[in-house]
C-alpha atoms as an extended CHARMM CRD file, in Angstrom:
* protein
*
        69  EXT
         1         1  UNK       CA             52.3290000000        5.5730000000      -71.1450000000  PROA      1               0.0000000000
         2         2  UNK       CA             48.8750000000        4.8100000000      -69.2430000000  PROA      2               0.0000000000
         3         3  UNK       CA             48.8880000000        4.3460000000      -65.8320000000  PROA      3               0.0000000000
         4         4  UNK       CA             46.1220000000        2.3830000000      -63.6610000000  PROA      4               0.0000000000
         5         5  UNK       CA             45.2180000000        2.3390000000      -60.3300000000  PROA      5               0.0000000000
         6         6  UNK       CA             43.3720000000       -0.4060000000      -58.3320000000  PROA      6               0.0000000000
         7         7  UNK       CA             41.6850000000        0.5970000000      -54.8700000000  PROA      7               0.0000000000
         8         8  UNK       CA             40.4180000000       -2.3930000000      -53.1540000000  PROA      8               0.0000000000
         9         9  UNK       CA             38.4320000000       -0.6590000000      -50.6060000000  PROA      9               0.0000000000
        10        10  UNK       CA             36.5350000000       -3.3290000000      -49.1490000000  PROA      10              0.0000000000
        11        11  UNK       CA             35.2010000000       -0.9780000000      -46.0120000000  PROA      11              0.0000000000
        12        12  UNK       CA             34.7540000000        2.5010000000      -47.6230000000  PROA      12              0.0000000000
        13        13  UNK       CA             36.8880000000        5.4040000000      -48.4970000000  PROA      13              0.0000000000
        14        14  UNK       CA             37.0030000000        8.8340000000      -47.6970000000  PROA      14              0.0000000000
        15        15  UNK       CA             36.9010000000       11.3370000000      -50.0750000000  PROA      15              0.0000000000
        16        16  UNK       CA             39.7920000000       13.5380000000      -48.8440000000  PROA      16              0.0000000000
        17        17  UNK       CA             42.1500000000       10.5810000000      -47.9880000000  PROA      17              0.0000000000
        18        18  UNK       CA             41.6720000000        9.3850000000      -51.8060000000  PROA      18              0.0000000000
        19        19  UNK       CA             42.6210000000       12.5920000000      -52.9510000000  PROA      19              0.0000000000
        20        20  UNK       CA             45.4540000000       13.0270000000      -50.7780000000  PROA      20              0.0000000000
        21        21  UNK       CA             46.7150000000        9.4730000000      -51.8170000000  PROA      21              0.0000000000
        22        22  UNK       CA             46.1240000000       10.4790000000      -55.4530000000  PROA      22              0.0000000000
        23        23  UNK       CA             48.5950000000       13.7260000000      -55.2630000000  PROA      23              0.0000000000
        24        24  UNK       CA             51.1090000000       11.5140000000      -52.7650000000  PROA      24              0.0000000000
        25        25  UNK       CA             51.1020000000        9.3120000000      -56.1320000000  PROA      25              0.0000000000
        26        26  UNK       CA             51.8770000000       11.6850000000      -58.6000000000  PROA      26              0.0000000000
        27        27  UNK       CA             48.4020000000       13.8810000000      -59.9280000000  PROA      27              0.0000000000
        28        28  UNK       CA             49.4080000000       17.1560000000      -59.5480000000  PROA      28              0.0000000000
        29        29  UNK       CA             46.4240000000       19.1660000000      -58.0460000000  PROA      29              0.0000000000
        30        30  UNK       CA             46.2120000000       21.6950000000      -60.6060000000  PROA      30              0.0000000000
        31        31  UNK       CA             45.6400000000       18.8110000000      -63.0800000000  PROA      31              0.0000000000
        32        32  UNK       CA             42.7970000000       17.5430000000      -60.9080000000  PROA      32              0.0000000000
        33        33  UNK       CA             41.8160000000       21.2290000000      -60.6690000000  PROA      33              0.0000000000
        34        34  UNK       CA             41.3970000000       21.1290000000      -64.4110000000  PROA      34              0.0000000000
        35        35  UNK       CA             39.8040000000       17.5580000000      -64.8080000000  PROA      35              0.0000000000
        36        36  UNK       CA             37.0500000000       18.8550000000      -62.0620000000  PROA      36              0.0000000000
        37        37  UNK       CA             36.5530000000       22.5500000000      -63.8820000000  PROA      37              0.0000000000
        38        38  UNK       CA             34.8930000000       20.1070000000      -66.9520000000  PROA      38              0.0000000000
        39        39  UNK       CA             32.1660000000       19.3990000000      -64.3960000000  PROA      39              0.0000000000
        40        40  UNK       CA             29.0490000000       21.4150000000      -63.6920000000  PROA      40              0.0000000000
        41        41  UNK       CA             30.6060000000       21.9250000000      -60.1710000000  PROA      41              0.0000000000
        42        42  UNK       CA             30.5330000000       24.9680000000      -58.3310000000  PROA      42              0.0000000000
        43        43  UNK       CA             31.1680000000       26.5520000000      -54.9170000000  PROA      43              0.0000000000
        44        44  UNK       CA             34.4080000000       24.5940000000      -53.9140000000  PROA      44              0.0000000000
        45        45  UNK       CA             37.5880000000       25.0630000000      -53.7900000000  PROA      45              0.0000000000
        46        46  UNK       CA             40.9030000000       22.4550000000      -53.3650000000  PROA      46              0.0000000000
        47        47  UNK       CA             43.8010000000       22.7400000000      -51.2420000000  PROA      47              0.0000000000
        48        48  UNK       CA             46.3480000000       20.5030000000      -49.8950000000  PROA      48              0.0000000000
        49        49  UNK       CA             49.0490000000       20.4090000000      -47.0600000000  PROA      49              0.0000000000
        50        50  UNK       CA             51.4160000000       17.7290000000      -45.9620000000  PROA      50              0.0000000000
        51        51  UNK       CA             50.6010000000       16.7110000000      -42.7010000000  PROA      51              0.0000000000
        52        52  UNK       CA             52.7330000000       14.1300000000      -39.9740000000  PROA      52              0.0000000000
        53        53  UNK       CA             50.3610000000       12.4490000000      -37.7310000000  PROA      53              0.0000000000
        54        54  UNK       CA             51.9230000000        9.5330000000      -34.9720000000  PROA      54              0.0000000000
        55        55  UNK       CA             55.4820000000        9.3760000000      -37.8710000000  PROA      55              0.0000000000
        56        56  UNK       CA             53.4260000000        8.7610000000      -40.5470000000  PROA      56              0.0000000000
        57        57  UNK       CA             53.5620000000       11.7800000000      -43.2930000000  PROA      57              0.0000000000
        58        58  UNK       CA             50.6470000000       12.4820000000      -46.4310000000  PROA      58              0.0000000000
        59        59  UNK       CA             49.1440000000       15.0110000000      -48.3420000000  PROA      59              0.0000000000
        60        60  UNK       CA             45.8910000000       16.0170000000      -46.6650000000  PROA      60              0.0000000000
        61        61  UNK       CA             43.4280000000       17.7790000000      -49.6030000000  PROA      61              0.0000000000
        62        62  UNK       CA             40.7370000000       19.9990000000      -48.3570000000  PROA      62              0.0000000000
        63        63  UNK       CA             37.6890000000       20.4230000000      -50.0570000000  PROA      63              0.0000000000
        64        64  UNK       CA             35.8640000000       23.9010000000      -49.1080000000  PROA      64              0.0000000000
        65        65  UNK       CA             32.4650000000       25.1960000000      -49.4900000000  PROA      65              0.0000000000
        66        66  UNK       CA             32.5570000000       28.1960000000      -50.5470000000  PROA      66              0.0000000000
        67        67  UNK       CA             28.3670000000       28.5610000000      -51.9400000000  PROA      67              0.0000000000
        68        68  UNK       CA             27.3510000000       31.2800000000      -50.4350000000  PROA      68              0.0000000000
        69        69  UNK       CA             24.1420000000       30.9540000000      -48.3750000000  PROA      69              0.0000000000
């Protein structure tokens, strides 16, 4: 089964809110965990929490630096 996604983001996205939206539809973060490991990334690390802000409830994903300096 192949899924697709369209994101019509005519004024801009942020990069946390996309990821949180991506695990609120399904990716499971230690798949994304897994997809990003193939990358020559380092220094980061992912979390995520679901947050309720004014009755409206998401996954917030947290990208931290963790390079040290």
């Amino acid at each position: 089964m192949t899924s697709l996604a369209y994101l019509d983001c005519f004024a801009g996205v942020s990069g946390d809110m996309l990821l949180g939206a991506l695990v609120d539809a399904g990716l499971e973060l230690d798949r994304l965990r897994g997809e990003l490991d193939k990358l020559p990334l380092t220094g980061y690390e992912l979390a995520a929490e679901r947050q309720t802000r004014h009755g409206l409830t998401g996954t917030r994903v947290h990208v931290r630096d963790t390079a040290q300096a």
